[in-house]
N, C-alpha and C positions, 0 to 999 in steps of 0.2 A: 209747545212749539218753541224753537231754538230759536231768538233774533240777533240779528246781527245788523253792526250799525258797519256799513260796507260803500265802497265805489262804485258805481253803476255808468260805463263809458257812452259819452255821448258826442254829438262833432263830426266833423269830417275825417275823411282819411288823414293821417299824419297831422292832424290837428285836434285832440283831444281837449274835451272838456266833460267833468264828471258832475253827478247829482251825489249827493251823499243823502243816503235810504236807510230807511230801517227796512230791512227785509229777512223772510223765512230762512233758516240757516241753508236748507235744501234748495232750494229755489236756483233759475241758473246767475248766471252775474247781472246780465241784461236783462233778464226774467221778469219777473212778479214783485211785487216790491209794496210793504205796508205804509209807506209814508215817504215825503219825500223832505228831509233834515235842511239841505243846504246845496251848496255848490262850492265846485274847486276848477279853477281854469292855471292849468300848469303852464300854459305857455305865453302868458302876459307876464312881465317883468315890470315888477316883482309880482310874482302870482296873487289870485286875485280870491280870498276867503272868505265865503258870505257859510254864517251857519247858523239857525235859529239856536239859541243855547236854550231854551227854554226846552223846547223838544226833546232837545238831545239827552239834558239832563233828566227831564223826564225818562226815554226811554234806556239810560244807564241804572237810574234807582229802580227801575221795569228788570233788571235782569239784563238787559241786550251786551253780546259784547264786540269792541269794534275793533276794526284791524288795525292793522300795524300804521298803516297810511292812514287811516280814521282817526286811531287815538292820538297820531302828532299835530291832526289836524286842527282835532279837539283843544288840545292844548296849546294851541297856536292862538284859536278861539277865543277861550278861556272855561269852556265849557267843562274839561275835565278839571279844572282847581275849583270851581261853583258843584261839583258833583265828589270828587273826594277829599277835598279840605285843603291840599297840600298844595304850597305854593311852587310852581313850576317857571323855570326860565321861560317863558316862549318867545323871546327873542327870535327873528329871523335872521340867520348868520345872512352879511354881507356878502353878495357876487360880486369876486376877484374874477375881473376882465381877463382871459387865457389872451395867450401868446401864441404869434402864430407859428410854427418850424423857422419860415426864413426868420421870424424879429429876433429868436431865438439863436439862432446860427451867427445874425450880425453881433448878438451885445456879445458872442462871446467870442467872434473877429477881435470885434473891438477891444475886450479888456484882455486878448492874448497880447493883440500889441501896443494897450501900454506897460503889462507886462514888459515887454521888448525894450519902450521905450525908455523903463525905470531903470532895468537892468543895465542899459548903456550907457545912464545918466550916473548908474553907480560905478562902471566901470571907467568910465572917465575922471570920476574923481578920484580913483582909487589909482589908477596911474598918476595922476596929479601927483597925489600924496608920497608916491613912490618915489617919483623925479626929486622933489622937494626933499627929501630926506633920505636919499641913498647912502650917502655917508655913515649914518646914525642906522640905517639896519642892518647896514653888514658887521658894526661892533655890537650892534643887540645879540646877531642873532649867533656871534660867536658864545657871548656870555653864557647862555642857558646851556650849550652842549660841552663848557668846561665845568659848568658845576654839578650836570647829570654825571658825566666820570668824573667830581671828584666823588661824589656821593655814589656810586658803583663800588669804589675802592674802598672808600668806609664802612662798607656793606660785607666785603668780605671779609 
């Protein structure tokens, strides 16, 4: 007989909370079930992970194998590093608060128009700049296009 170390859903509607079983591979999900491991309740923040590891590990060196959602579970545990040696992050990554569309739509109002209001803060200096030395750009900007033709001419 195939075991497997699996979720078994329990709870109300739209409110899920699972048993983690050892049960028959065949068996249905809700089904028949050899033992019951632990519990996982996904919808308390931060989820809420009770798993006997003694069991577990028992029924790991038994053969059983567990799923995808089992084994992080496990490892979460600590149950699969006490069962295959290897040390495993099980950190639980941080939940970054989502945004909502509008707060989204505002910050980037917002940073269009300091955008806006950099650009006028540069554009006023840069006329400043201009007024201030008008003199001095128009013999600049003769210099550079007498010595592009003379170097045109040397060229030929």
């Amino acid at each position: 007989m195939a075991v497997k170390l699996r979720l078994m859903r329990m709870g109300k509607k739209k409110q899920p909370t699972y048993r983690v079983v050892a049960a028959d591979s065949r068996a249905p999900r809700n089904g028949r079930f050899i033992e019951i491991i632990g519990t996982y309740e996904p919808r308390q923040d931060p989820s809420v992970i009770t798993i006997d590891n003694d069991r577990a590990v028992h029924w790991l060196r038994n053969g059983a194998q567990p799923t995808d959602r089992v084994a992080k579970l496990l490892k979460i545990s600590g149950a699969w590093t006490e069962h295959t040696g290897e040390a495993v992050d099980a950190s639980v990554p941080e939940r970054v608060p989502r945004k909502s569309r509008k707060q989204i739509e505002r910050e980037a109002e917002a940073a269009a128009e300091a955008e806006v209001a950099a650009d006028a803060d540069e554009g006023e200096a840069d006329t400043a700049d201009d007024e201030a030395g008008d003199s001095d750009a128009g013999e600049s900007a003769v210099e550079p296009a007498a010595e592009d033709a003379a170097d045109e001419e040397a060229d030929e």
